[in-house]
KEROZA-497432 format. One record per residue (C-alpha): z, x, y; residue number from 1; residue in one letter. Coordinates in nm, 2 decimals, padded with zeros to 4 digits. Layout:
+--------+--------+--------+------+------+
!      Z !      X !      Y ! resi ! resn !
+--------+--------+--------+------+------+
!      Z !      X !      Y !  NUM !    a !
...
+--------+--------+--------+------+------+
//
This chain:
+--------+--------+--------+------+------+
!      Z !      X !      Y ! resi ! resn !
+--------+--------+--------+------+------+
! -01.40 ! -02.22 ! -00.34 !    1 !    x !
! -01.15 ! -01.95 ! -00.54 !    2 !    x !
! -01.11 ! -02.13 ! -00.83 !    3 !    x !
! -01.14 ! -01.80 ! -01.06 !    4 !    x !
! -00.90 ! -01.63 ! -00.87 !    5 !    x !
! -00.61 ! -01.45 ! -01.04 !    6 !    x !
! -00.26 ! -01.53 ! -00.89 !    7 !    x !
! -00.05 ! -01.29 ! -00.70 !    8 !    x !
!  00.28 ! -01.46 ! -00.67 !    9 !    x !
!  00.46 ! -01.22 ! -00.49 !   10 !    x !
!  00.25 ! -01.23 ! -00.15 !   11 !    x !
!  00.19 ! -01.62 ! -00.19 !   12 !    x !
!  00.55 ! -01.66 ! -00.19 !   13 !    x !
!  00.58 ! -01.44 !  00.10 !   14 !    x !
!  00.36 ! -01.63 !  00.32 !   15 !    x !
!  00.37 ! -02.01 !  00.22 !   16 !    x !
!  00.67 ! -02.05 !  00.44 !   17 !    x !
!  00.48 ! -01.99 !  00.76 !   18 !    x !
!  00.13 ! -02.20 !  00.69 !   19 !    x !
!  00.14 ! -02.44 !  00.97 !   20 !    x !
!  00.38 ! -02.25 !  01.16 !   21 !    x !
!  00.32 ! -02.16 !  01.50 !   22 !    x !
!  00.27 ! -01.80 !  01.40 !   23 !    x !
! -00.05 ! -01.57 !  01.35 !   24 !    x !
! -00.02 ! -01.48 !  00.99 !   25 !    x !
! -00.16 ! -01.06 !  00.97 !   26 !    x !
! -00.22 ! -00.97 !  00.61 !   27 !    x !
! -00.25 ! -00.55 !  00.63 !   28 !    x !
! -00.29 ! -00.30 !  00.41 !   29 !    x !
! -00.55 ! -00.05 !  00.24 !   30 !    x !
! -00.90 ! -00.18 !  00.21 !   31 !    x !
! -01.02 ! -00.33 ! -00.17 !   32 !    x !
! -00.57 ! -00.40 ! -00.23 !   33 !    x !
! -00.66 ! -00.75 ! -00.25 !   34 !    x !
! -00.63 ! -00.92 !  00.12 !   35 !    x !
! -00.94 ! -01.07 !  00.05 !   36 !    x !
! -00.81 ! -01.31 ! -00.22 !   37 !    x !
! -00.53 ! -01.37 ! -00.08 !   38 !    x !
! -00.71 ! -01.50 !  00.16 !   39 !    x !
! -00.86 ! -01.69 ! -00.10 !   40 !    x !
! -00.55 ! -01.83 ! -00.26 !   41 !    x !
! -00.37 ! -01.94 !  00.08 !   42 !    x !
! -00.74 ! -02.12 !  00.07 !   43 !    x !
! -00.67 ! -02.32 ! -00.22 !   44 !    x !
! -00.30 ! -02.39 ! -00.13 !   45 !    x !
! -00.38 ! -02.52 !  00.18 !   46 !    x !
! -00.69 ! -02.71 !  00.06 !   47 !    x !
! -00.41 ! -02.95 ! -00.12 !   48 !    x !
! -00.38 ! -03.14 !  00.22 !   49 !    x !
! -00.67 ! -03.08 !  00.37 !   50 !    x !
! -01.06 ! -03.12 !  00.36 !   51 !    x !
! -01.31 ! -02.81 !  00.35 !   52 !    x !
! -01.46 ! -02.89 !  00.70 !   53 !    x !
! -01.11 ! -02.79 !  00.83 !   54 !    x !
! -01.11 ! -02.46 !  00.68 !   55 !    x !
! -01.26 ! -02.19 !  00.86 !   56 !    x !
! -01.38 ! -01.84 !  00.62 !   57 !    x !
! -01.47 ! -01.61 !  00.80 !   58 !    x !
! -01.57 ! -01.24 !  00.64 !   59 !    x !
! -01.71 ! -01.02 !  00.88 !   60 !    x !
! -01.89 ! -00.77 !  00.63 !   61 !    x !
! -02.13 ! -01.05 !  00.56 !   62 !    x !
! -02.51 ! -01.07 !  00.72 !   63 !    x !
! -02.43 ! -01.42 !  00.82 !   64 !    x !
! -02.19 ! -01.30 !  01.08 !   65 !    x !
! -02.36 ! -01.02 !  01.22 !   66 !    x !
! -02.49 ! -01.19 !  01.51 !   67 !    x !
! -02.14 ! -01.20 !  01.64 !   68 !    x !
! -02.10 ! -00.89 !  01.82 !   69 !    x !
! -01.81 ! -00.96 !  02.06 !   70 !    x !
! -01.53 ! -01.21 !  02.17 !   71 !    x !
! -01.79 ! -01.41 !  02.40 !   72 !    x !
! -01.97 ! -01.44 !  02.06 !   73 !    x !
! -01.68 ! -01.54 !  01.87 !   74 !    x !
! -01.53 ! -01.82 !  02.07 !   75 !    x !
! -01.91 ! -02.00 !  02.08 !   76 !    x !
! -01.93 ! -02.02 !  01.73 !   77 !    x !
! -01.55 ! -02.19 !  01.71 !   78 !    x !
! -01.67 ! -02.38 !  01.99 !   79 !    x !
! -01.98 ! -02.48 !  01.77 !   80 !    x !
! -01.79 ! -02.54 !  01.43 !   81 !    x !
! -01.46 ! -02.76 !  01.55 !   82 !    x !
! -01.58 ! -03.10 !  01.63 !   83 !    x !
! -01.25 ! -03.26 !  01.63 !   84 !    x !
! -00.87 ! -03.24 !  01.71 !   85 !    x !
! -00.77 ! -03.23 !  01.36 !   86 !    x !
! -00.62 ! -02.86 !  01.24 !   87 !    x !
! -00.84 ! -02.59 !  01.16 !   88 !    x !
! -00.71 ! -02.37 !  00.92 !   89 !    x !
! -00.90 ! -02.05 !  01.06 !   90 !    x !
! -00.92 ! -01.71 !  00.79 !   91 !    x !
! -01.05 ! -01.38 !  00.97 !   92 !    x !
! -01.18 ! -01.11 !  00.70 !   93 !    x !
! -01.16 ! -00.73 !  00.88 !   94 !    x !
! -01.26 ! -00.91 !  01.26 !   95 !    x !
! -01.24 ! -00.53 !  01.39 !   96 !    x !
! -01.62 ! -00.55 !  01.34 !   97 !    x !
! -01.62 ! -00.76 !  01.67 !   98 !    x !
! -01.56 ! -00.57 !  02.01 !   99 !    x !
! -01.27 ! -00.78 !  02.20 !  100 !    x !
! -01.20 ! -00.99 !  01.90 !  101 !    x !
! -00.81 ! -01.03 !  02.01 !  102 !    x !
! -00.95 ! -01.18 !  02.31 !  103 !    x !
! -01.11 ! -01.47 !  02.11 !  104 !    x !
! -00.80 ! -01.52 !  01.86 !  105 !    x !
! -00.54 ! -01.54 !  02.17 !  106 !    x !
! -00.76 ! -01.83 !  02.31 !  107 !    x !
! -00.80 ! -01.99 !  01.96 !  108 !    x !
! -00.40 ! -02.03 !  01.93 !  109 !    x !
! -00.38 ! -02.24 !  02.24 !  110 !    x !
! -00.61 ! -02.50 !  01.98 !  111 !    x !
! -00.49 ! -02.70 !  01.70 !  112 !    x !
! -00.55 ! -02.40 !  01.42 !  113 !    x !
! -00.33 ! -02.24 !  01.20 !  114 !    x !
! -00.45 ! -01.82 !  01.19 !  115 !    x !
! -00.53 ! -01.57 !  00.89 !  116 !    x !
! -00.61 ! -01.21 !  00.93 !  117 !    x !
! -00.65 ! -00.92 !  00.74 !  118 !    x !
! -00.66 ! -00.54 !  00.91 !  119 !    x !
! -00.70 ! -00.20 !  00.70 !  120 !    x !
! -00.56 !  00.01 !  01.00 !  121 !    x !
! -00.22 ! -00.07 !  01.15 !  122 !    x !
! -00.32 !  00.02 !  01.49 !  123 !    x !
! -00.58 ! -00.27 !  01.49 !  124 !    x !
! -00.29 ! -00.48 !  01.47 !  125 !    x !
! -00.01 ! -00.33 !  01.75 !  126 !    x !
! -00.13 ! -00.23 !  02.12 !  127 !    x !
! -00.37 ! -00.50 !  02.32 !  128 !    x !
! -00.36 ! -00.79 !  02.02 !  129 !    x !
!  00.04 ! -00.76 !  02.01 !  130 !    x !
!  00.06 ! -00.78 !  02.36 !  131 !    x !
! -00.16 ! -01.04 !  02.40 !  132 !    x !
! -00.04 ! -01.30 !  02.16 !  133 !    x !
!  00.35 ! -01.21 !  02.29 !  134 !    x !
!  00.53 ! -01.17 !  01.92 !  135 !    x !
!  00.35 ! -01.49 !  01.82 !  136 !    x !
!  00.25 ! -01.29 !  01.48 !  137 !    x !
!  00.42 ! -01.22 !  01.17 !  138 !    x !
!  00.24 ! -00.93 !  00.91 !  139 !    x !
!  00.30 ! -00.91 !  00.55 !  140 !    x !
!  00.20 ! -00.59 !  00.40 !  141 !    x !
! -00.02 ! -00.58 !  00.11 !  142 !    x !
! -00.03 ! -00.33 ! -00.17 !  143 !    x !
! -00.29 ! -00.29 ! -00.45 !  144 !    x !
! -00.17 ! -00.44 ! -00.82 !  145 !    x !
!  00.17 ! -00.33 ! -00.95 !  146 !    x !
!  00.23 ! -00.26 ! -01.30 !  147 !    x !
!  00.36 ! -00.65 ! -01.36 !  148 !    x !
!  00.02 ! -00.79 ! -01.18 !  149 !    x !
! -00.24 ! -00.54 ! -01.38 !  150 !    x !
! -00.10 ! -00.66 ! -01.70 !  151 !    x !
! -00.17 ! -01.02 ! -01.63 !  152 !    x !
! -00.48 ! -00.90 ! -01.45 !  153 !    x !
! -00.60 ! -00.73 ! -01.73 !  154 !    x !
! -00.45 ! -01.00 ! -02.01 !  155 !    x !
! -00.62 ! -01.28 ! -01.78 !  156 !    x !
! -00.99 ! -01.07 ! -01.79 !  157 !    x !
! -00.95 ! -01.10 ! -02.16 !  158 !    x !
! -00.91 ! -00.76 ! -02.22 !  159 !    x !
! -00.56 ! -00.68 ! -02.24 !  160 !    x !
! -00.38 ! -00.48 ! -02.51 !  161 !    x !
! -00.08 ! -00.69 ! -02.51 !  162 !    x !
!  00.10 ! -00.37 ! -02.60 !  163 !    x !
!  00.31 ! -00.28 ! -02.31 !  164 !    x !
!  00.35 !  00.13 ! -02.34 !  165 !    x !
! -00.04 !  00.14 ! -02.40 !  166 !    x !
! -00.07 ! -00.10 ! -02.11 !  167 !    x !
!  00.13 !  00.20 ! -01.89 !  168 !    x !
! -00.06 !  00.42 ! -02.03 !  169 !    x !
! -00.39 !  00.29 ! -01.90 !  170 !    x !
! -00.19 !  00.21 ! -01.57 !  171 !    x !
! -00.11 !  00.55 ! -01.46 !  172 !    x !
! -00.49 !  00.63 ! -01.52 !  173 !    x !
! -00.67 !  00.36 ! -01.39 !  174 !    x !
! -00.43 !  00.29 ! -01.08 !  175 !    x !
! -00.40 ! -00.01 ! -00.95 !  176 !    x !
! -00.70 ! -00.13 ! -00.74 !  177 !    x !
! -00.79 ! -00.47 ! -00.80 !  178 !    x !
! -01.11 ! -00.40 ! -00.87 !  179 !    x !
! -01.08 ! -00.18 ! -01.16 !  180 !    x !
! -00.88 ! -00.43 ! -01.34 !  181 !    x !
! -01.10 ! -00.73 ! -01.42 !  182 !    x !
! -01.33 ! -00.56 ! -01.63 !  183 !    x !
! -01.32 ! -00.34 ! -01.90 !  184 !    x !
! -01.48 ! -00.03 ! -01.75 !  185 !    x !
! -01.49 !  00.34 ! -01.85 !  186 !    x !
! -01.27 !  00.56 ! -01.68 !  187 !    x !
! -01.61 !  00.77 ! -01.57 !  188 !    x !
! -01.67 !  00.42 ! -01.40 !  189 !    x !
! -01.33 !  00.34 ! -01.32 !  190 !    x !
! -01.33 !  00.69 ! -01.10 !  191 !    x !
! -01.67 !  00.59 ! -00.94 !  192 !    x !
! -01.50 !  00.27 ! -00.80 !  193 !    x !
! -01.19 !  00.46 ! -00.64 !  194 !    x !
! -01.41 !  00.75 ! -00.48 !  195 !    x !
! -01.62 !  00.46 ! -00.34 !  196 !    x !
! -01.30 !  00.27 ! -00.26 !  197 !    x !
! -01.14 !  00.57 ! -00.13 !  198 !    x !
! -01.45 !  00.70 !  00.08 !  199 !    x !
! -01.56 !  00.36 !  00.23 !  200 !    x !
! -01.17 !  00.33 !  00.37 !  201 !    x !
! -01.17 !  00.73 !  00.49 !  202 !    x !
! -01.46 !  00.64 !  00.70 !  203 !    x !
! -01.42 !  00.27 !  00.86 !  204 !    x !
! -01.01 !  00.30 !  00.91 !  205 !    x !
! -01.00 !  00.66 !  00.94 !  206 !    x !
! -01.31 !  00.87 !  01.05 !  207 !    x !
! -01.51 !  00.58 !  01.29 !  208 !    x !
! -01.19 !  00.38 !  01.38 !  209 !    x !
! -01.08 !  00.73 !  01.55 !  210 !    x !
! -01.39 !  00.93 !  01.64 !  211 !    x !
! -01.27 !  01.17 !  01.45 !  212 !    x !
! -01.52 !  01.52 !  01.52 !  213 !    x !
! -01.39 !  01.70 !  01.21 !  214 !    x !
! -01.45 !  01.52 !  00.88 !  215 !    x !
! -01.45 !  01.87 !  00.70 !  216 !    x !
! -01.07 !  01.90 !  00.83 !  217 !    x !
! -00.99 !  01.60 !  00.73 !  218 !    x !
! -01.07 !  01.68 !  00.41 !  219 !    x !
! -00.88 !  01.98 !  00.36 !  220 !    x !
! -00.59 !  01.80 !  00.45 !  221 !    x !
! -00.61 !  01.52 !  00.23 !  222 !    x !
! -00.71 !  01.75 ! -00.05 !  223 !    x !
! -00.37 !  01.95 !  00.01 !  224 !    x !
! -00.15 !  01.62 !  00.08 !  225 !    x !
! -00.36 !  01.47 ! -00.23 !  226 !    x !
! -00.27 !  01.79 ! -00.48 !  227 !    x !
!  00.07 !  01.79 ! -00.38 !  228 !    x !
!  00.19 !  01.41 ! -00.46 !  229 !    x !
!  00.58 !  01.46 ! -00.49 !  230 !    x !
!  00.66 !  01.75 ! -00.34 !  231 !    x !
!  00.81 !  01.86 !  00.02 !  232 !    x !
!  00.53 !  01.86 !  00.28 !  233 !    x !
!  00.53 !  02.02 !  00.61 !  234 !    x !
!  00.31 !  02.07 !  00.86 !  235 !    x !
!  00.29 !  02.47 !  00.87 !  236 !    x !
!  00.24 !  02.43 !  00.45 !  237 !    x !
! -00.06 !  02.25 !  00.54 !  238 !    x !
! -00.16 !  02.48 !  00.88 !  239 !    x !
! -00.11 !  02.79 !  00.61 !  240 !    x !
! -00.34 !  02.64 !  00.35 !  241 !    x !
! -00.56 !  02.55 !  00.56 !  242 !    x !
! -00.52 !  02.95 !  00.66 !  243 !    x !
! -00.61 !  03.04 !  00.32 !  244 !    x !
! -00.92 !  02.84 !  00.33 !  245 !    x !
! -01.04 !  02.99 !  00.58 !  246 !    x !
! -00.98 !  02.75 !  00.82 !  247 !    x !
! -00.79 !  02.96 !  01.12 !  248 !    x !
! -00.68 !  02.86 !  01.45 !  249 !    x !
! -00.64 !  02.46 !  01.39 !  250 !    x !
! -00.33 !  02.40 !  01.62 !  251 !    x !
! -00.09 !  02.17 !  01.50 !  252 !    x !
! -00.10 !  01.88 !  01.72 !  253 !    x !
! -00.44 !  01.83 !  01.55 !  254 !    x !
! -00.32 !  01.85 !  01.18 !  255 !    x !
! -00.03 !  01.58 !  01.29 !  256 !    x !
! -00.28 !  01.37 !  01.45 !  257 !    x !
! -00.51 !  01.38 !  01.13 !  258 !    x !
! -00.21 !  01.25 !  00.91 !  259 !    x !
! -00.09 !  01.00 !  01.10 !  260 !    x !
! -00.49 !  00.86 !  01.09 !  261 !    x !
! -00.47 !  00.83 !  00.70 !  262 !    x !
! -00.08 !  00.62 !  00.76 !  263 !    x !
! -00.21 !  00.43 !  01.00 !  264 !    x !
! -00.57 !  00.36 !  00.76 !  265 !    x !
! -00.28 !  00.27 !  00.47 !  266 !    x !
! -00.38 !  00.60 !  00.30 !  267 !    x !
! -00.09 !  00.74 !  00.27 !  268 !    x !
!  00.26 !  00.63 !  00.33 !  269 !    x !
!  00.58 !  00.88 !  00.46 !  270 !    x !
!  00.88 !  00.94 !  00.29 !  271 !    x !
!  01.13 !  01.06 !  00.51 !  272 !    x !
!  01.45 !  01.32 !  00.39 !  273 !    x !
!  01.78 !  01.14 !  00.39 !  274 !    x !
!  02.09 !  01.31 !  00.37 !  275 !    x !
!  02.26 !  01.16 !  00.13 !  276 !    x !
!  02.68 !  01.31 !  00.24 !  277 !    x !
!  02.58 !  01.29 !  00.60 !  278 !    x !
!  02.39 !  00.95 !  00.64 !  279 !    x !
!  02.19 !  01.11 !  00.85 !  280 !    x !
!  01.75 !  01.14 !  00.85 !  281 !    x !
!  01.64 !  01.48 !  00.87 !  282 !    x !
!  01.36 !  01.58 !  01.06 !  283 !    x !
!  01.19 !  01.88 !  00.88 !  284 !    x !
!  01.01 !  01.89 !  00.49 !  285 !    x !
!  00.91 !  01.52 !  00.40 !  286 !    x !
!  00.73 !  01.38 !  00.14 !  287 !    x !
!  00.37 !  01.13 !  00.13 !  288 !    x !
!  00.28 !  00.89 ! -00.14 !  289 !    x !
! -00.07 !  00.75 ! -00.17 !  290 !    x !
! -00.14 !  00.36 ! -00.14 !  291 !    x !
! -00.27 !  00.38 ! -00.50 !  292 !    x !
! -00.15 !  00.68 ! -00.74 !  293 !    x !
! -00.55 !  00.68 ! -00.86 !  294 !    x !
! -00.63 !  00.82 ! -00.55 !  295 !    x !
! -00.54 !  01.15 ! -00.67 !  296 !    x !
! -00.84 !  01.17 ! -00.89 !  297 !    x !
! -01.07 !  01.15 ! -00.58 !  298 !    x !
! -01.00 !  01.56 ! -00.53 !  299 !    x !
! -00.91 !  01.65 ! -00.85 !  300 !    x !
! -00.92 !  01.44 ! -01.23 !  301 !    x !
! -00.65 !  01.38 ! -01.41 !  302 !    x !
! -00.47 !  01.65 ! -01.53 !  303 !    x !
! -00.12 !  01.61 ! -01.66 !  304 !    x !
!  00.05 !  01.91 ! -01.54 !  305 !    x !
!  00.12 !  01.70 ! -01.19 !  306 !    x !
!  00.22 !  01.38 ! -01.40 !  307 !    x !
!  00.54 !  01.34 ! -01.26 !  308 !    x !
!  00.38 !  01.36 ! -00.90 !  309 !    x !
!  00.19 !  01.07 ! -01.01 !  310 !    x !
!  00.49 !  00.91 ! -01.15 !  311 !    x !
!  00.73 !  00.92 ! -00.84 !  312 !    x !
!  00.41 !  00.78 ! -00.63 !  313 !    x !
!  00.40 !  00.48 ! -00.90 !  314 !    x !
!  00.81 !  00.40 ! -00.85 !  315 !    x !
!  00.78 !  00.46 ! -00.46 !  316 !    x !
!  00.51 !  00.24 ! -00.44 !  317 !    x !
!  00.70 ! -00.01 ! -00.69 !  318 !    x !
!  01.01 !  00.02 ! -00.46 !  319 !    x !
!  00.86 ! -00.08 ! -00.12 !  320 !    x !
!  00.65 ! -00.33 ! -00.26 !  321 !    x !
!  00.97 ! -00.49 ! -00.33 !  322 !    x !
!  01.10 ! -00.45 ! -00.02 !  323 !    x !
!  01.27 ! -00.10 !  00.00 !  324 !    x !
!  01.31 !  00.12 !  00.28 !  325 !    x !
!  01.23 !  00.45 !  00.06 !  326 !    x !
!  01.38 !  00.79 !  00.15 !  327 !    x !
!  01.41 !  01.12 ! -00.05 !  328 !    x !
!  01.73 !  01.22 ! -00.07 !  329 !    x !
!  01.90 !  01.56 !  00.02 !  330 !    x !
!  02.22 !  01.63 ! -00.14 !  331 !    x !
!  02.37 !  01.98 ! -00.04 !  332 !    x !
!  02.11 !  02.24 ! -00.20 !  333 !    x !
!  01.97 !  01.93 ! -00.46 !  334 !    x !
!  01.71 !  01.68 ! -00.41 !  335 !    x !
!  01.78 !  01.33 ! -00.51 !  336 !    x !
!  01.43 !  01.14 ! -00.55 !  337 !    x !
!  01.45 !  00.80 ! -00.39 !  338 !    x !
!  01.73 !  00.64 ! -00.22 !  339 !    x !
!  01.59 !  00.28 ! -00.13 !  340 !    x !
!  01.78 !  00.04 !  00.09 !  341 !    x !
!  01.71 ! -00.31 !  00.24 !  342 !    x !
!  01.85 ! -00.40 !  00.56 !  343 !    x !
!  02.10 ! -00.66 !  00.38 !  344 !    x !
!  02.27 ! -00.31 !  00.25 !  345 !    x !
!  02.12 ! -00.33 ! -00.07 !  346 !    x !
!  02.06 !  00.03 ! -00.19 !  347 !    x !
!  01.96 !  00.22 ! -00.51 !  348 !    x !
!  01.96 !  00.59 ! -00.60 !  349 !    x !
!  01.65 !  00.65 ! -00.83 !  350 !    x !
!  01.54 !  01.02 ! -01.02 !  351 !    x !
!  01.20 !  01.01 ! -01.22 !  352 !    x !
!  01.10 !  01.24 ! -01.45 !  353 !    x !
!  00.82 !  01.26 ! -01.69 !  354 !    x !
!  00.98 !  01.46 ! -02.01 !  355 !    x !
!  01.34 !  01.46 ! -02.12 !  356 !    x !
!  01.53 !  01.76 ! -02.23 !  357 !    x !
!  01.86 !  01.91 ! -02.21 !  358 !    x !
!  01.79 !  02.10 ! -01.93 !  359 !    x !
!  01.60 !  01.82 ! -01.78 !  360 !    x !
!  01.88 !  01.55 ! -01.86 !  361 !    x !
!  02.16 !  01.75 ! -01.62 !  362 !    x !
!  01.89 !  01.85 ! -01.33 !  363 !    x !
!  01.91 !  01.47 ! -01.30 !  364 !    x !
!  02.16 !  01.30 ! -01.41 !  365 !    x !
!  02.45 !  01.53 ! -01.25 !  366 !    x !
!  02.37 !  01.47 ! -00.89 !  367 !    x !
!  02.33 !  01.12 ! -00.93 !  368 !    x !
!  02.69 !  01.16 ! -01.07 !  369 !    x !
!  02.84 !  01.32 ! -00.78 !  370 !    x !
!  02.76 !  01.03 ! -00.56 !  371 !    x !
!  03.10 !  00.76 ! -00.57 !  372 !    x !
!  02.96 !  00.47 ! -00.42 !  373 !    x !
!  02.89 !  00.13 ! -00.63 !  374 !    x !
!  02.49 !  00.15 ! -00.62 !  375 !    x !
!  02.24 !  00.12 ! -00.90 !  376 !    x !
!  02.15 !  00.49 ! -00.99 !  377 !    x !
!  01.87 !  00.51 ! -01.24 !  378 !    x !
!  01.69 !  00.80 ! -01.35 !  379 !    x !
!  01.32 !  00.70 ! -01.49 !  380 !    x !
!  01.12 !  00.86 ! -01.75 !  381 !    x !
!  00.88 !  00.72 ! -02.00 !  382 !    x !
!  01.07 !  00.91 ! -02.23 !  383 !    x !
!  01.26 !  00.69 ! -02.54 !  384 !    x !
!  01.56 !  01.02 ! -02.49 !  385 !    x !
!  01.61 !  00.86 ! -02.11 !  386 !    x !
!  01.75 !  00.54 ! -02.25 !  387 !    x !
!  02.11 !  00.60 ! -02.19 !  388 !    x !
!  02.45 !  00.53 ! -01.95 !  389 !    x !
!  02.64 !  00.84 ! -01.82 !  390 !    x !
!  02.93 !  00.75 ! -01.59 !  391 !    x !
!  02.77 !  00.47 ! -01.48 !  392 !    x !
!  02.44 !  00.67 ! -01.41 !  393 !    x !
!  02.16 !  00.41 ! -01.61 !  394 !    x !
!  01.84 !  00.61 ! -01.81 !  395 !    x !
!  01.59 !  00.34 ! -01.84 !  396 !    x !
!  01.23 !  00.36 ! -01.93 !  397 !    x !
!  00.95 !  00.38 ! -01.68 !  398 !    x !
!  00.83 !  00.04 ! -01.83 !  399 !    x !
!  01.12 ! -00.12 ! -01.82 !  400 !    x !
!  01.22 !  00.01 ! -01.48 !  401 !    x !
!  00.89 ! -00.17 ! -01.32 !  402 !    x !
!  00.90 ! -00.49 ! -01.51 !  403 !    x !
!  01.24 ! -00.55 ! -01.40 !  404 !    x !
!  01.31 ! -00.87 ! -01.25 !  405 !    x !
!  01.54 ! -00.75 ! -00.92 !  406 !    x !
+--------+--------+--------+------+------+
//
């Protein structure tokens, strides 16, 4: 059972609705974010009204599944294990492992079961398995621990601080991976655990899952994407550094293949440019956030002069968790940081900065000032100066920004 298992609310919520609906439940999202024990939990909620011989765990990273090396494979050992016509509850850890594996879940549905899976690369989860199961699947994507779940997870591990800004503090330097948040490790250990993290999802979801002949490549690129957390990206900024490196003649059909490997591996995530007058996307200069800020540290430690790179990736990530479609905004020459919308028309205009001085305090709260709609516009700092309302424009700590309620 997963009795010691620390709650996560938000994605329980999310998915309680649909146990026992006629749906296959797809729980996606970058490897070590916690799919796993979600797994677990939806376990223990559904083992209210049912008995364990119903419930079906299934984690194929473990020995005692090896011997299952394809969808022939698969559907024997269901066809071994449910003895009745009561409902099997049936939870698939990372299936990928096994070669046809949509093959055996498409059959399973036609079965009294109710269907769990978890995928660390998106394209796993479209193509053959979409069209086999004909929309019969609903995905919830999964994100590692915001700053509202690593305080409990930390207060709940019995190491906690209790004191909220120190609590931040250790946030935007630990990161957010589950695993670094249960015990009280060093930050020499907690960097061991995201380069393992980080390398174990590079190669299953990323280098094997596309046969990629190039690791070295895609190294460059993620330690230019990586280094530049926050700013404008475009493909011939990355062909020239990869120029500079010494890397000539890499056309760019490769380099855009490479990135869209790390989306679709829930590496990164793409922000497009939005402009803000014309309601328009723009096609050229976007930006990429990281699944986890802490992923920075795997090409480079911590080093405060890209803080408020790591910042903006913190309140991206905090904004689509909740919901957000996130875009950076272009407003004539200036650049407005986030504007996040939901498709019920709910939309925010959101600035982050790291220190807060005069010069600072009208590069962002002016053009947020310009804009005459009714939206929320915030600008974020963990700055005390921030905390202030300018024509309706709201300065509100960083802290306080992420531990609001809506």
């Amino acid at each position: 059972m997963f009795k010691e298992l620390i709650e996560r609310p938000l994605y329980i919520d999310q998915v309680r609705g649909f146990i026992d609906k006629d749906f296959v439940k797809i729980i996606a999202g970058i490897r070590r974010s916690g799919k796993s024990g979600l797994l677990g939990l939806l376990q223990n909620e559904i083992r209210k009204n049912t008995d364990n011989s119903h419930i079906i765990e299934m984690n194929f990273e473990k020995a005692d599944l090896f011997h299952i090396k394809n969808y022939e494979d698969l559907t024997k050992h269901f066809d071994q294990i449910m003895t009745d016509d009561r409902k099997y509850y049936v939870f698939m850890d990372e299936p990928q492992e096994v070669v046809g594996w949509e093959k055996a879940v498409n059959a399973l549905r036609f079965r009294n079961t109710d269907i769990y899976i978890t995928g660390s690369n998106s394209k796993l989860l479209s193509g053959e398995f979409a069209t086999l199961l004909g929309g019969r699947i609903v995905t919830f994507n999964m994100y590692p621990l915001s700053f509202k779940e690593f305080i409990e997870f930390r207060k709940q591990s019995g190491f906690g601080s209790g004191d909220t800004e120190k609590e931040l503090d250790a946030f935007i330097r630990n990161g957010g991976f589950p695993a670094v948040s249960v015990h009280d490790f060093s930050e020499q250990d907690i960097r061991r655990i995201v380069t393992d993290t980080h390398s174990t999802a590079l190669l299953r979801d990323v280098i094997n899952r596309n046969k990629l002949r190039d690791p070295q490549l895609l190294n460059k690129i993620i330690e230019f994407m990586y280094d530049n957390v926050g700013s404008l990206i475009s493909f011939l900024s990355i062909t020239n550094y990869l120029k500079s490196n010494g890397r000539k003649g890499t056309d760019l059909q490769t380099i855009t293949n490479y990135v869209r490997y790390l989306e679709e591996g829930y590496l990164i995530k793409r922000a497009p440019r939005y402009d803000v007058k014309g309601k328009k996307l723009l096609e050229t200069n976007e930006k990429y956030f990281l699944a986890d800020h802490s992923q920075q540290y795997v090409v480079r430690d911590f080093r405060i002069d890209n803080i408020d790179g790591i910042l903006e990736n913190i309140v991206y990530n905090e904004l689509v968790r909740r919901g957000y479609n996130v875009y950076v905004g272009k407003l004539d020459t200036r650049e407005i940081d986030f504007v996040a919308e939901k498709p019920n028309g709910e939309k925010m205009y959101v600035q982050v900065t790291y220190e807060f001085t005069k010069g600072v305090y009208e590069r962002e709260f002016n053009p947020l000032k310009t804009i005459k709609d009714n939206h929320p516009k915030f600008v974020v700092s963990p700055d005390n100066f921030v905390v202030r309302n300018d024509e309706g424009v709201i300065g509100i700590l960083l802290k306080d920004f992420l531990l609001m309620d809506s």
